[in-house]
C-alpha positions as CSV (number, residue, x, y, z in Angstrom):
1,X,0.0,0.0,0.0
2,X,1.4,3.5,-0.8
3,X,1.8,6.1,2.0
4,X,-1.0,8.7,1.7
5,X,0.5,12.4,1.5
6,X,-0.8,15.3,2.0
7,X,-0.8,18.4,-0.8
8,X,1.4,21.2,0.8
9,X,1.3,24.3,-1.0
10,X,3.6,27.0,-0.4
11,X,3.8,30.6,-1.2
12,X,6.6,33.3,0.0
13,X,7.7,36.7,0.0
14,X,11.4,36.6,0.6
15,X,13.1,40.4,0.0
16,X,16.5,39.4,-1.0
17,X,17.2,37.4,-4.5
18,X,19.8,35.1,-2.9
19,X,17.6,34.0,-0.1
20,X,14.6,33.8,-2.9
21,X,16.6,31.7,-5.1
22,X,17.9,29.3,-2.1
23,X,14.5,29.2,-1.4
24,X,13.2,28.4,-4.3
25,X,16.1,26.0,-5.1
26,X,15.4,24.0,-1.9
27,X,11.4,24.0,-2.9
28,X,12.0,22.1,-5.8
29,X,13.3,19.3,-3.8
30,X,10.1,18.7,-2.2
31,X,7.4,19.6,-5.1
32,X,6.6,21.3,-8.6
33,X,6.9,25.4,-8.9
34,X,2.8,26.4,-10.5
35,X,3.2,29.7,-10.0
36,X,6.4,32.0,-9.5
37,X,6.1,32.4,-5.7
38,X,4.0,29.3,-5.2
39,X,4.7,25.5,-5.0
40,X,3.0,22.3,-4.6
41,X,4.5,19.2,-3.0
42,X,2.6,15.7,-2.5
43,X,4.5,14.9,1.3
44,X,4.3,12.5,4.2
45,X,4.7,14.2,7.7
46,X,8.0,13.2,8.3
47,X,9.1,14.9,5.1
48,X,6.8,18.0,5.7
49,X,8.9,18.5,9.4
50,X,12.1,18.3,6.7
51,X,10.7,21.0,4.5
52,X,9.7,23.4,7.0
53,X,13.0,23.1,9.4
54,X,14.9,23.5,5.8
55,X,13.0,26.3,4.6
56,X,13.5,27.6,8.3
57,X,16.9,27.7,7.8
58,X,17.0,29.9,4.9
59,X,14.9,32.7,5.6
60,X,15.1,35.8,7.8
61,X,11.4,36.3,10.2
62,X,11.9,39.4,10.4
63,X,11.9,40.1,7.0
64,X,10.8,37.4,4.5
65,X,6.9,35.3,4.7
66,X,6.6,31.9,4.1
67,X,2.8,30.0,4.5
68,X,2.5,26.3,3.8
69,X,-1.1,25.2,3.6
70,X,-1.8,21.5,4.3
71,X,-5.2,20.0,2.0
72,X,-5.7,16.4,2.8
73,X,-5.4,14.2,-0.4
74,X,-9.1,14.3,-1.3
75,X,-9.7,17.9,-1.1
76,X,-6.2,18.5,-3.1
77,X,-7.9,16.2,-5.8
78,X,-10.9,18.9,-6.1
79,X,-8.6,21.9,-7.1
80,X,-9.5,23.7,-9.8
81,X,-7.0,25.5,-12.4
82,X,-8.3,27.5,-15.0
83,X,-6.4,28.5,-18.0
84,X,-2.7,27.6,-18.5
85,X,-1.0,25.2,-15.7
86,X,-1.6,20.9,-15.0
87,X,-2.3,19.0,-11.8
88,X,0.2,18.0,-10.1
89,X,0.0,14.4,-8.7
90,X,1.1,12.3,-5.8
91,X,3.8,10.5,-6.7
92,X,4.3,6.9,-7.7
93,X,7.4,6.2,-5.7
94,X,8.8,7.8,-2.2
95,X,12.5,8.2,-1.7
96,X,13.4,8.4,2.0
C-alpha cells in the first residue's frame, strides 16, 4: 500500500534574491513550482517537518513570509486550475 501524502502548497515573500533563489532552489526538492512564488509538493509528515526546518533555515522572520497550507489528499484532488497550468499528482514512488 502506498503512504497517503498530503498536498502542501507554499507561497513566500522573501526580500533578497539570494535567499529567494535558495528558497526556491530548496522547494523544488520537495514539489513542482505552479506559480512564480508558489509550490505544490505531495509529502508525508515526516518529510513536511524536513521542509519546514529547511526552509526555516534559509529565511530571515523578520523580514521574508513563508505559509505552507496543508489539503488532505481528497480535497487536493478537487482543485480547480483555470487557463494555462496541470495537476500535479502524488507520486508513484517515495525516496526516503
Amino acid at each position: 500500500m502506498l503512504p497517503m501524502a498530503l498536498l502542501i502548497v507554499v507561497s513566500y515573500d522573501v526580500t533578497d534574491d539570494r535567499r529567494r533563489n535558495h528558497l526556491a532552489s530548496a522547494l523544488k526538492d520537495f514539489g513542482a513550482r505552479v506559480q512564480y512564488s508558489v509550490f505544490e509538493c505531495h509529502l508525508e509528515l515526516a518529510q513536511i517537518d524536513r521542509l519546514r526546518d529547511r526552509l526555516l533555515s534559509l529565511i530571515h522572520p523578520e523580514e521574508d513570509s513563508v505559509r505552507l497550507y496543508h489539503f488532505c489528499r481528497d480535497c487536493g484532488a478537487k482543485t480547480e486550475i483555470h487557463g494555462t497550468g496541470v495537476r500535479t499528482d502524488d507520486p508513484e514512488l517515495y525516496v526516503f
